[in-house]
Predicted model as a PDB file, atoms N, CA, C, CB and O in Angstrom, pLDDT in the B-factor column:
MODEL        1                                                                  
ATOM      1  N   UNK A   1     130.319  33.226 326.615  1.00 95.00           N  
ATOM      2  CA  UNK A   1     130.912  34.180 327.521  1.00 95.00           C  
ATOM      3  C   UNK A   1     131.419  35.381 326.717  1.00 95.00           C  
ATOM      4  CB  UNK A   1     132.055  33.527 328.338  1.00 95.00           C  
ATOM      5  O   UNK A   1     131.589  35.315 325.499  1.00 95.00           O  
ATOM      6  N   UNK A   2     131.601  36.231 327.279  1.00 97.00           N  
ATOM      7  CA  UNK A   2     131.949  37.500 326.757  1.00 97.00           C  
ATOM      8  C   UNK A   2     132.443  38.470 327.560  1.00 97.00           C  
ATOM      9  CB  UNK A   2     130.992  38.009 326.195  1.00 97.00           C  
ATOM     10  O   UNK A   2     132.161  38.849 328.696  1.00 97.00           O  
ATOM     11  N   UNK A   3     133.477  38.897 326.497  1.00 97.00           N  
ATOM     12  CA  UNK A   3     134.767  39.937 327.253  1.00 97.00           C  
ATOM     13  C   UNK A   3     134.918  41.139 326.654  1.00 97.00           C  
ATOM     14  CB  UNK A   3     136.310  39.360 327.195  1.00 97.00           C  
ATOM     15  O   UNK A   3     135.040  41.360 325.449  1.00 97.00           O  
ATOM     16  N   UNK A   4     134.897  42.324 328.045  1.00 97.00           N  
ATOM     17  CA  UNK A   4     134.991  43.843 327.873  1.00 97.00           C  
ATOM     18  C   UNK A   4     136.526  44.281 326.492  1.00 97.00           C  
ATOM     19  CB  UNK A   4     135.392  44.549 329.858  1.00 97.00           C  
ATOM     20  O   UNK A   4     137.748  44.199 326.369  1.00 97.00           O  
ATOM     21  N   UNK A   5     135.130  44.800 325.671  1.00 98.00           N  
ATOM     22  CA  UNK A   5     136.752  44.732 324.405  1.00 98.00           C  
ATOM     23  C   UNK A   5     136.863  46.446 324.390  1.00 98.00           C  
ATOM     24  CB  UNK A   5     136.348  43.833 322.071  1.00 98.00           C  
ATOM     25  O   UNK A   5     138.004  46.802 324.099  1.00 98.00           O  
ATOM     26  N   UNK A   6     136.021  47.454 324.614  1.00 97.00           N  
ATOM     27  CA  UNK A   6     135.958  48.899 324.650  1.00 97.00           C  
ATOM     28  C   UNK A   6     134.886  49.630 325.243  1.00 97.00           C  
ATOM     29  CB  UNK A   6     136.018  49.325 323.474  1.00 97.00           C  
ATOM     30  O   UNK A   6     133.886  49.034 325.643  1.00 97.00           O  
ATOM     31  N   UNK A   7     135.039  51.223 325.362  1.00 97.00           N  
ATOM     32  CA  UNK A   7     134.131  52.136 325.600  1.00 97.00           C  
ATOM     33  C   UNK A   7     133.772  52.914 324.689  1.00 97.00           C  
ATOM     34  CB  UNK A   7     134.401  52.765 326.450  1.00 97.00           C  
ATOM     35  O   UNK A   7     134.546  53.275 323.803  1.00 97.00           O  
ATOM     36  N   UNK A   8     132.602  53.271 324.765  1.00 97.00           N  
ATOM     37  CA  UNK A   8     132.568  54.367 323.298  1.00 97.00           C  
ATOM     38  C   UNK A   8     131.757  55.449 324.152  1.00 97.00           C  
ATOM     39  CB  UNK A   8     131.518  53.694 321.507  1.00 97.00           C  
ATOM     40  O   UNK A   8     131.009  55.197 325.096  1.00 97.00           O  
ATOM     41  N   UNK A   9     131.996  56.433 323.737  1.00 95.00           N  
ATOM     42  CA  UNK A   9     131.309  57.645 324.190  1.00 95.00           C  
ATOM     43  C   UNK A   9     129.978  57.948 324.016  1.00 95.00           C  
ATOM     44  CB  UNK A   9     131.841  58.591 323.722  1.00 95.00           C  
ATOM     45  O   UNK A   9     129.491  59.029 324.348  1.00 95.00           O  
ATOM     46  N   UNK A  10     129.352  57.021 323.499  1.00 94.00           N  
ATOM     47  CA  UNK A  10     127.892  57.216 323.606  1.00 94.00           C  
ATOM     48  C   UNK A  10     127.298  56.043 322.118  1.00 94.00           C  
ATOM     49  CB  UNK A  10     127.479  59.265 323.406  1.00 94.00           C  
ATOM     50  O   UNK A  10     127.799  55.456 321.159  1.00 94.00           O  
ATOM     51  N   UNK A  11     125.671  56.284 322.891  1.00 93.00           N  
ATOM     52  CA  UNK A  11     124.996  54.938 322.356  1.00 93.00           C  
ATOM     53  C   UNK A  11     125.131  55.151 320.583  1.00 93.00           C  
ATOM     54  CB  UNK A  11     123.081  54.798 322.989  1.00 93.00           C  
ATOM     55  O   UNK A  11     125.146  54.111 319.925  1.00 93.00           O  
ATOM     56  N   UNK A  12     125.195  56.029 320.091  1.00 96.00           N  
ATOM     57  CA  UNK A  12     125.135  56.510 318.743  1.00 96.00           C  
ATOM     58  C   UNK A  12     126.013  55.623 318.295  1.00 96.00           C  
ATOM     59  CB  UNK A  12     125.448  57.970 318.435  1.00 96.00           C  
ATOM     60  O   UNK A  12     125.798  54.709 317.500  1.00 96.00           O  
ATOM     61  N   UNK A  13     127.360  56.010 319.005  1.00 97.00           N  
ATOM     62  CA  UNK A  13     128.940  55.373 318.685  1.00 97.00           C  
ATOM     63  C   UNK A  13     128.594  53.957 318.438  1.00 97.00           C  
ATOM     64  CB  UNK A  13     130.197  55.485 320.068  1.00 97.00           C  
ATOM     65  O   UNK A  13     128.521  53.313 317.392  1.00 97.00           O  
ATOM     66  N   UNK A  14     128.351  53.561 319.989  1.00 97.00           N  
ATOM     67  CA  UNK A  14     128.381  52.139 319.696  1.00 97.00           C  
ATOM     68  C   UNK A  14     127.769  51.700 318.683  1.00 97.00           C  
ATOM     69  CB  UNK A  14     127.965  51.446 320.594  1.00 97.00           C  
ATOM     70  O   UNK A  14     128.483  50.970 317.996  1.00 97.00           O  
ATOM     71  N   UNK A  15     126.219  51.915 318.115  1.00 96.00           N  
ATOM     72  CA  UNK A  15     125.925  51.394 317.003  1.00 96.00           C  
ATOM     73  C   UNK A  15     126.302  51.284 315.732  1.00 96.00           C  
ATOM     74  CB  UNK A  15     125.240  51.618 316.924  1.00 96.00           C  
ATOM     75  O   UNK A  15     126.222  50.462 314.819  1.00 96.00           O  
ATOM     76  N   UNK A  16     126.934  52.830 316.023  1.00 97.00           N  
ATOM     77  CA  UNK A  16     127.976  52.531 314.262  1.00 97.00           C  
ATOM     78  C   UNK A  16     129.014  51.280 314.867  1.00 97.00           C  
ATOM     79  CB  UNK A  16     129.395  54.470 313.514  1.00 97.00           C  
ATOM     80  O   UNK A  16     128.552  50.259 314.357  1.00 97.00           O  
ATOM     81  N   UNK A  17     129.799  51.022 315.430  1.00 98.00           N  
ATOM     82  CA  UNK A  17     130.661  49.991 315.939  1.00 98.00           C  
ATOM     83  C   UNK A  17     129.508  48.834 315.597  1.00 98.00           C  
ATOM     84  CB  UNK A  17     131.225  50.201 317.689  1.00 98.00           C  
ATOM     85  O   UNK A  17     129.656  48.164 314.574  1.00 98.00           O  
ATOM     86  N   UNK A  18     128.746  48.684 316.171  1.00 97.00           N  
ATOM     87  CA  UNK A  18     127.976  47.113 315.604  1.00 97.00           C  
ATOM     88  C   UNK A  18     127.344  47.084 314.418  1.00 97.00           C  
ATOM     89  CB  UNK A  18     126.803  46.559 316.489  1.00 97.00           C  
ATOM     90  O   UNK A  18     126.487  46.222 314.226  1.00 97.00           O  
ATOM     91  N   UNK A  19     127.658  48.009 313.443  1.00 98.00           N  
ATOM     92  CA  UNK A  19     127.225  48.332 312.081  1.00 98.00           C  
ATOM     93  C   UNK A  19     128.438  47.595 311.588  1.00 98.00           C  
ATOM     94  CB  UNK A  19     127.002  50.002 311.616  1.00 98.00           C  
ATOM     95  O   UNK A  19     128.426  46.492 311.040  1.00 98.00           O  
ATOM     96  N   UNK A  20     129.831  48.584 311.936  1.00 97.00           N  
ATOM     97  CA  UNK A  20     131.264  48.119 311.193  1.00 97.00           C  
ATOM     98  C   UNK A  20     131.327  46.200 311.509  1.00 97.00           C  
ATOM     99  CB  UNK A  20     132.959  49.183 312.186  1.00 97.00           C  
ATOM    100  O   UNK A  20     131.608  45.283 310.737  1.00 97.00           O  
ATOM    101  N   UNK A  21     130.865  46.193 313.218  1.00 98.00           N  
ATOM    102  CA  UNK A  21     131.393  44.375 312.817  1.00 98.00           C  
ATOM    103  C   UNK A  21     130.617  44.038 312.954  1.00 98.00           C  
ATOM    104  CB  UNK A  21     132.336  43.385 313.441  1.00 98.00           C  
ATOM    105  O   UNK A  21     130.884  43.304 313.905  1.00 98.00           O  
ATOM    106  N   UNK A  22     129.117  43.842 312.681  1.00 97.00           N  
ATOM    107  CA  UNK A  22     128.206  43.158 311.910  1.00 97.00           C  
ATOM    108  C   UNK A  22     129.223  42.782 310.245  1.00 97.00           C  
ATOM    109  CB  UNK A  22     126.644  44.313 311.767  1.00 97.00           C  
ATOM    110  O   UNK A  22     129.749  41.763 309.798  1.00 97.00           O  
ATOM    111  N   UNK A  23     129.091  44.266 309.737  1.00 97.00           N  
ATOM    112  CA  UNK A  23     129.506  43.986 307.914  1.00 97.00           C  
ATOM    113  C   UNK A  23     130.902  42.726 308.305  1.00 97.00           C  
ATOM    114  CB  UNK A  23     130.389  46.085 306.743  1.00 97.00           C  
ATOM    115  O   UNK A  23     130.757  41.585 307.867  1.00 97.00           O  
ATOM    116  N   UNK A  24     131.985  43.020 309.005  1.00 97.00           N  
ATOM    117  CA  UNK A  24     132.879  41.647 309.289  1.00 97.00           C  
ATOM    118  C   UNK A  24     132.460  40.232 309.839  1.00 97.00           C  
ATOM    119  CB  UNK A  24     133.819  41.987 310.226  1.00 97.00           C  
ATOM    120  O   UNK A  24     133.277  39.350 310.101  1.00 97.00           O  
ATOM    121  N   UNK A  25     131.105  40.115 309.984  1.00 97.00           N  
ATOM    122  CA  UNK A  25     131.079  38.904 310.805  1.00 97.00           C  
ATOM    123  C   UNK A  25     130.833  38.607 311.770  1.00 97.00           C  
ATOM    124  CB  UNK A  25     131.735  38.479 310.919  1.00 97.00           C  
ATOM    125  O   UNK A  25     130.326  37.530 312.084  1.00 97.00           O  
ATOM    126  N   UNK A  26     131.253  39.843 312.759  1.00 97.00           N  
ATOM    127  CA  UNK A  26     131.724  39.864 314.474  1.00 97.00           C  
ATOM    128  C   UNK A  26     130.640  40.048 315.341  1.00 97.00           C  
ATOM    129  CB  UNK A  26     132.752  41.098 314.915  1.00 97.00           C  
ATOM    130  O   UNK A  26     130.573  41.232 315.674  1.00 97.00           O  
ATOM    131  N   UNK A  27     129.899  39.460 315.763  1.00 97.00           N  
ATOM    132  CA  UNK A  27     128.810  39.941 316.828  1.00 97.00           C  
ATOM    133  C   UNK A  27     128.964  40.584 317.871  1.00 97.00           C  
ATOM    134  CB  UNK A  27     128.216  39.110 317.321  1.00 97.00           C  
ATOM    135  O   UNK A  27     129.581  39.786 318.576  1.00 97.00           O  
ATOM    136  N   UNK A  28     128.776  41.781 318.636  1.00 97.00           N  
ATOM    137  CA  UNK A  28     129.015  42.216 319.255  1.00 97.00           C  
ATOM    138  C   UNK A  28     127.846  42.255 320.862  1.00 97.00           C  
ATOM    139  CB  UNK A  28     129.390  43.088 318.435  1.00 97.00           C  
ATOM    140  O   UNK A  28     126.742  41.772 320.608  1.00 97.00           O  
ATOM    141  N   UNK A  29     127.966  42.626 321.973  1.00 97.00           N  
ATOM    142  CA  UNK A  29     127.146  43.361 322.924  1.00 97.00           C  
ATOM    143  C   UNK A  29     127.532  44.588 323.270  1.00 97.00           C  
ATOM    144  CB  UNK A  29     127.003  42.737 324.029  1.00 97.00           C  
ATOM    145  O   UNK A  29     128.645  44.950 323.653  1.00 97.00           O  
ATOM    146  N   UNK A  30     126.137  45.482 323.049  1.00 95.00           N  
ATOM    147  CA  UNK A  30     126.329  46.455 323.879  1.00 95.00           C  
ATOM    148  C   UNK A  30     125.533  47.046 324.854  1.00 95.00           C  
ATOM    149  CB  UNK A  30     126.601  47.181 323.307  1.00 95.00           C  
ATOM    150  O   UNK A  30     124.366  47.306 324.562  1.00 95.00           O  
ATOM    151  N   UNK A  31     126.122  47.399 326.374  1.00 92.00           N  
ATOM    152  CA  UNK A  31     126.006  47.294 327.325  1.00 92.00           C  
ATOM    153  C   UNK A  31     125.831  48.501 328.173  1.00 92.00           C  
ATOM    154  CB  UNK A  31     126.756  46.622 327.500  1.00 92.00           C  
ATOM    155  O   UNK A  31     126.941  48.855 328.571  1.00 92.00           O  
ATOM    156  N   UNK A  32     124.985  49.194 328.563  1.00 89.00           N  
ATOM    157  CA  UNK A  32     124.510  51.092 328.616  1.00 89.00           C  
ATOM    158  C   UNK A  32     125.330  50.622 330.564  1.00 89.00           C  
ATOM    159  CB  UNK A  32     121.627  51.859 328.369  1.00 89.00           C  
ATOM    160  O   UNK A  32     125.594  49.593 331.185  1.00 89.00           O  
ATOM    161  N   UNK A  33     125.422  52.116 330.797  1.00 83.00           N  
ATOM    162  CA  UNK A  33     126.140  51.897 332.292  1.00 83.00           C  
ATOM    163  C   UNK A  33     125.504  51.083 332.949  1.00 83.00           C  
ATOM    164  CB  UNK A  33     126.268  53.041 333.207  1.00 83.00           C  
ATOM    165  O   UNK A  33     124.529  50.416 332.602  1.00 83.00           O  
ATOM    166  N   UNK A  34     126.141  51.120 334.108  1.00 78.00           N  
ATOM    167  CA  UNK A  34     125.579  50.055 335.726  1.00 78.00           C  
ATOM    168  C   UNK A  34     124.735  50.901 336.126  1.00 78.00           C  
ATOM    169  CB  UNK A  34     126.763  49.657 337.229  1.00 78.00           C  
ATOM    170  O   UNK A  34     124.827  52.128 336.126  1.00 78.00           O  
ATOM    171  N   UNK A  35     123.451  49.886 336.661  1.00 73.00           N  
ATOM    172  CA  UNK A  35     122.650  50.525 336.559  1.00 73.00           C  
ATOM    173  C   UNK A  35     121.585  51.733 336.271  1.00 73.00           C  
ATOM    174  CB  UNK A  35     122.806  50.307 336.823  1.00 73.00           C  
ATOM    175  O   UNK A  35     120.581  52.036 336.915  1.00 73.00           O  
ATOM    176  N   UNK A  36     122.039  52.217 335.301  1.00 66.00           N  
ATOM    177  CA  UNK A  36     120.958  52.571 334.247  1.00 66.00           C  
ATOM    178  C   UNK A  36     119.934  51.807 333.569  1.00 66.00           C  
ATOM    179  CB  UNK A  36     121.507  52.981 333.323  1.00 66.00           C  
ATOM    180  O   UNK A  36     118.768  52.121 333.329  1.00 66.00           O  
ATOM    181  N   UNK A  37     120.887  50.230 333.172  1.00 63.00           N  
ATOM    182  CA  UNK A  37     119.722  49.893 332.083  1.00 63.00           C  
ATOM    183  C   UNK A  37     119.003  50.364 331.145  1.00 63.00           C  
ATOM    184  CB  UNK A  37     118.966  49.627 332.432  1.00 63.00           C  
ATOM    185  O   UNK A  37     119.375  50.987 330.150  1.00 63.00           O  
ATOM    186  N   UNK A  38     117.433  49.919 331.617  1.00 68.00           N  
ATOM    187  CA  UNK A  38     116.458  50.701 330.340  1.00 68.00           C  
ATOM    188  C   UNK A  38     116.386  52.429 330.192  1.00 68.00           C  
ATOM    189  CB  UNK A  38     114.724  50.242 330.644  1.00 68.00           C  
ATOM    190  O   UNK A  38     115.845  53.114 329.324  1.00 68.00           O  
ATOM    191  N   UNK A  39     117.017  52.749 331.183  1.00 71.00           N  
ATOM    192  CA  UNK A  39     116.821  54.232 331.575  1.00 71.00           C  
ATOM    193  C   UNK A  39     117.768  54.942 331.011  1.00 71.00           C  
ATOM    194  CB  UNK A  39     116.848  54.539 333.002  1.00 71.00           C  
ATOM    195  O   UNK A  39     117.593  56.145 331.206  1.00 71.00           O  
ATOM    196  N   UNK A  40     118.796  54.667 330.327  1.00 72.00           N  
ATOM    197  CA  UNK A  40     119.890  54.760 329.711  1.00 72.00           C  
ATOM    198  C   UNK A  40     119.726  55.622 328.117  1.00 72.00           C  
ATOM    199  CB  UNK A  40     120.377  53.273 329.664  1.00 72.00           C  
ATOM    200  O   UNK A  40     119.316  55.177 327.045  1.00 72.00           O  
ATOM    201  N   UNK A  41     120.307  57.240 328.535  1.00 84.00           N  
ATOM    202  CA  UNK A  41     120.041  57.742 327.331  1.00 84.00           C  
ATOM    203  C   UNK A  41     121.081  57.151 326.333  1.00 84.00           C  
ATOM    204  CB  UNK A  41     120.034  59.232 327.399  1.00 84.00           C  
ATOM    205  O   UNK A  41     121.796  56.227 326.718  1.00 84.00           O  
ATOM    206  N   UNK A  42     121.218  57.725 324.856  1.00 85.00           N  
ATOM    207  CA  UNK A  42     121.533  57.405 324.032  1.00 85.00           C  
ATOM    208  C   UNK A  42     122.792  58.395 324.358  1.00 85.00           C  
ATOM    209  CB  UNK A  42     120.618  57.352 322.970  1.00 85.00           C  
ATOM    210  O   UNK A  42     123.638  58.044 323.536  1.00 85.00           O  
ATOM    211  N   UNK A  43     123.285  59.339 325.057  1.00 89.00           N  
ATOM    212  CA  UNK A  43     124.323  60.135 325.243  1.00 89.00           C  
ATOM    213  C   UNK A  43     125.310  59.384 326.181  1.00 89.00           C  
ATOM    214  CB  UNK A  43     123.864  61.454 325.753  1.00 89.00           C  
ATOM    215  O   UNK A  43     126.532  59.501 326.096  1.00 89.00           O  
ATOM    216  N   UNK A  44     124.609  58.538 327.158  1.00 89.00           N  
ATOM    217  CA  UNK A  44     125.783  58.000 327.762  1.00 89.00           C  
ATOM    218  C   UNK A  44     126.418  56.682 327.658  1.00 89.00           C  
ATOM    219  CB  UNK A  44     125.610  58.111 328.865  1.00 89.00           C  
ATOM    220  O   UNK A  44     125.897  55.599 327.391  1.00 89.00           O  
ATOM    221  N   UNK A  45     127.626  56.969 327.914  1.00 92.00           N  
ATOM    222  CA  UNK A  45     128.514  56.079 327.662  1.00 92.00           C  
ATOM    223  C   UNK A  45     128.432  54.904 327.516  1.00 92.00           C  
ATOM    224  CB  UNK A  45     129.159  56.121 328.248  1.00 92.00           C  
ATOM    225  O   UNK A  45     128.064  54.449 328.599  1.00 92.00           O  
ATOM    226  N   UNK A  46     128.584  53.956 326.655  1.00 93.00           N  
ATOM    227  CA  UNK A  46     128.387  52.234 326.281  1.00 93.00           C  
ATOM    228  C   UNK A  46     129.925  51.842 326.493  1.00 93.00           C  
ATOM    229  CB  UNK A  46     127.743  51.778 324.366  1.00 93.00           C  
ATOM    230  O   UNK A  46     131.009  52.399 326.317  1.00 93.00           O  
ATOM    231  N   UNK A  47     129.422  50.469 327.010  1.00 96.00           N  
ATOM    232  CA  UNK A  47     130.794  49.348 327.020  1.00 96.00           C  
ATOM    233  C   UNK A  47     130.244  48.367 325.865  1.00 96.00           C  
ATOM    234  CB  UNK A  47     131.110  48.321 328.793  1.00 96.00           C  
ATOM    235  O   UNK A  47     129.076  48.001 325.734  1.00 96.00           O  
ATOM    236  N   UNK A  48     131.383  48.014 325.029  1.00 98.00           N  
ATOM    237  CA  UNK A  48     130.865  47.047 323.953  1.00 98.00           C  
ATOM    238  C   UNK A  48     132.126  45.304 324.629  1.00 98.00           C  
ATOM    239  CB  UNK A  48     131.362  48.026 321.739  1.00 98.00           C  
ATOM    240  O   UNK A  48     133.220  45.027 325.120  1.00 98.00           O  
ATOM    241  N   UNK A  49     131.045  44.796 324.203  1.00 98.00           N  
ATOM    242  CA  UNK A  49     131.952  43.129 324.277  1.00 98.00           C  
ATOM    243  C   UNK A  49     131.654  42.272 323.318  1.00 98.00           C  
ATOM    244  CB  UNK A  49     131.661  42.152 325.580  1.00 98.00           C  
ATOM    245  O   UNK A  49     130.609  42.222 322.669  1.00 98.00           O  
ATOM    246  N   UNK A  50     132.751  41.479 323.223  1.00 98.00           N  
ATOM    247  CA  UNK A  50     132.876  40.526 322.045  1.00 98.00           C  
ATOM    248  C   UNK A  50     132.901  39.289 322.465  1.00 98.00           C  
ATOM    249  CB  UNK A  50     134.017  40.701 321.226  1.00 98.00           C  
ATOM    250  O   UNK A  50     133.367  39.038 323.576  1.00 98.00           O  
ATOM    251  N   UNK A  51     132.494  38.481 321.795  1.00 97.00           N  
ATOM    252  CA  UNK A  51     132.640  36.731 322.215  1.00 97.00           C  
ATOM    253  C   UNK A  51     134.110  36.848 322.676  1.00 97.00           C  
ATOM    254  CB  UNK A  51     132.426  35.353 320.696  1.00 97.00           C  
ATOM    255  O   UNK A  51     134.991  37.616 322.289  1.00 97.00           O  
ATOM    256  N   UNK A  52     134.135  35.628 323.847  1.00 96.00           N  
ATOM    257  CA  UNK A  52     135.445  35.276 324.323  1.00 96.00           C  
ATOM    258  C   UNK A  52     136.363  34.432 323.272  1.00 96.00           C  
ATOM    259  CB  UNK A  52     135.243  34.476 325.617  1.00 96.00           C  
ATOM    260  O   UNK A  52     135.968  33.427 322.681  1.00 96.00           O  
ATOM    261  N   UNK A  53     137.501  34.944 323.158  1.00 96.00           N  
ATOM    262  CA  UNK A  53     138.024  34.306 321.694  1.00 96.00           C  
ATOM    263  C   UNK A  53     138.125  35.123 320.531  1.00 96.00           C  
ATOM    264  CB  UNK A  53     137.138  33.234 321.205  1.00 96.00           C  
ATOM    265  O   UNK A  53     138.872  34.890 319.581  1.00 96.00           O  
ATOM    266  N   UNK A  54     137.091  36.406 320.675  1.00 97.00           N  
ATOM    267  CA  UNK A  54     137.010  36.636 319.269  1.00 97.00           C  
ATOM    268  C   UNK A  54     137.933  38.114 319.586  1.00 97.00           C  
ATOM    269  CB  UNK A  54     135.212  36.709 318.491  1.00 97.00           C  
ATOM    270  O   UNK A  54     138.245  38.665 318.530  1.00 97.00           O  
ATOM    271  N   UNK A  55     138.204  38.522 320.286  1.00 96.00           N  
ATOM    272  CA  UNK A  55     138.878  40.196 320.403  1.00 96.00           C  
ATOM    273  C   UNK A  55     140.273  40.153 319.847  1.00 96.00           C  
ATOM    274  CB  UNK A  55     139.046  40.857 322.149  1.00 96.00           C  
ATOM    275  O   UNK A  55     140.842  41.224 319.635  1.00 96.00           O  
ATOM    276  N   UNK A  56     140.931  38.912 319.568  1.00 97.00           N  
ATOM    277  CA  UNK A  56     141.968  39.199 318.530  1.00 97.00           C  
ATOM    278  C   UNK A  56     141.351  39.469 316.740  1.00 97.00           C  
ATOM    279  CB  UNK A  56     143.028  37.761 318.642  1.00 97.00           C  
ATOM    280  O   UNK A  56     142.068  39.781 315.790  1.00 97.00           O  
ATOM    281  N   UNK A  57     140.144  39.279 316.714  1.00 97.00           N  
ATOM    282  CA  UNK A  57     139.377  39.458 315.083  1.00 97.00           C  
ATOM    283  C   UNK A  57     138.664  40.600 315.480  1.00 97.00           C  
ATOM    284  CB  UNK A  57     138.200  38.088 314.379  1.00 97.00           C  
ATOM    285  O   UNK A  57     138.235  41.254 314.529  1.00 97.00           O  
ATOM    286  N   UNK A  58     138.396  41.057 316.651  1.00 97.00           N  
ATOM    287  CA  UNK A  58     138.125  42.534 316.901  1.00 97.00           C  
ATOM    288  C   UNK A  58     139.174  43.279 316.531  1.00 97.00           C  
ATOM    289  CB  UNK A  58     137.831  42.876 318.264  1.00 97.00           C  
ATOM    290  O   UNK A  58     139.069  43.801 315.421  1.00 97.00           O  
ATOM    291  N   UNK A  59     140.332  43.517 317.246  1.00 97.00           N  
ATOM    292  CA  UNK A  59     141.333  44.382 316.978  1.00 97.00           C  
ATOM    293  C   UNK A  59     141.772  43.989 315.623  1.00 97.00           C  
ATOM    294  CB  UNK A  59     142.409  44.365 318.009  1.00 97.00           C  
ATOM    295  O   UNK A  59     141.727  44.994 314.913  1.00 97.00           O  
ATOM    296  N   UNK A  60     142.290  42.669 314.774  1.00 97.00           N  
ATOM    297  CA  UNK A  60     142.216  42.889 313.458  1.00 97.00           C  
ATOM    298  C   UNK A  60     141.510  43.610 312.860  1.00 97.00           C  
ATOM    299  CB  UNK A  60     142.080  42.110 312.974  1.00 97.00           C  
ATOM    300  O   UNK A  60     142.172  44.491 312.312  1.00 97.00           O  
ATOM    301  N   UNK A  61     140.138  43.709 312.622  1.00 96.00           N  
ATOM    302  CA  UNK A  61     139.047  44.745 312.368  1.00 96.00           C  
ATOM    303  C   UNK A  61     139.778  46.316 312.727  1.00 96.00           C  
ATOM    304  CB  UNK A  61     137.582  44.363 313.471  1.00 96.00           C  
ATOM    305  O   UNK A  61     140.538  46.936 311.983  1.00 96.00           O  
ATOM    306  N   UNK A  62     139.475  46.578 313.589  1.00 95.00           N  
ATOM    307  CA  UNK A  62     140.333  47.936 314.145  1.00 95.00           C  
ATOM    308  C   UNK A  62     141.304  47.933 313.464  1.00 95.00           C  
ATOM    309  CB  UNK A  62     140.833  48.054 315.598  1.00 95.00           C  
ATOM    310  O   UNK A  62     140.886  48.709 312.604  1.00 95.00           O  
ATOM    311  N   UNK A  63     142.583  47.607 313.046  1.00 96.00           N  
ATOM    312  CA  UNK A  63     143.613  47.510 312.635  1.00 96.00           C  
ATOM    313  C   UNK A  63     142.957  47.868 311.044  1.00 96.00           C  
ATOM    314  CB  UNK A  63     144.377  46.149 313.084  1.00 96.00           C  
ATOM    315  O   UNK A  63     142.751  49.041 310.730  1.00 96.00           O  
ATOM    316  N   UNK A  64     142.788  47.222 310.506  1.00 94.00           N  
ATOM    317  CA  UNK A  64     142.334  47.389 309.312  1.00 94.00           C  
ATOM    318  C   UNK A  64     141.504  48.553 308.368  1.00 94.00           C  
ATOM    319  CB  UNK A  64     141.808  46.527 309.371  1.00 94.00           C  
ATOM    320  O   UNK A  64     141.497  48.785 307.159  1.00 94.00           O  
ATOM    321  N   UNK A  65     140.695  49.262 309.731  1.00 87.00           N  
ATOM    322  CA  UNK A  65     140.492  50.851 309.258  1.00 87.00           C  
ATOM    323  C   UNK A  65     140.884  52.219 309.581  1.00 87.00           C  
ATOM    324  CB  UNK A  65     139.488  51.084 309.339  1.00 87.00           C  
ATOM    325  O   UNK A  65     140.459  53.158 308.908  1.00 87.00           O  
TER     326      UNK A  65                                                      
ENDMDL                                                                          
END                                                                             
């Protein structure tokens, strides 16, 4: 299961974000708007989520840079 941990302003963002917690460990999803899907440029907005359980080692992460 997995829980809404942020927004990032676009698909670019998010991937640096699953760059930073990849290198920690942290697996992430990221998730292009409702309904968009595949149609989903790289400009708009992503929701990222983290395993359920893990968004207190998310925000440690955050905390830490």
């Amino acid at each position: 299961m997995w829980v809404e941990f942020m927004s990032v302003a676009n698909g670019y963002v998010a991937e640096t974000w699953r760059e930073l917690f990849a290198a920690e460990g942290l697996r992430i999803v990221i998730m292009p708007p409702v309904g968009r899907g595949e149609d989903a440029s790289m400009r708009d907005e992503r929701t990222i989520y983290v395993p359920t359980g893990k968004a207190h080692v998310a925000r440690e992460i955050l905390r830490k840079i």
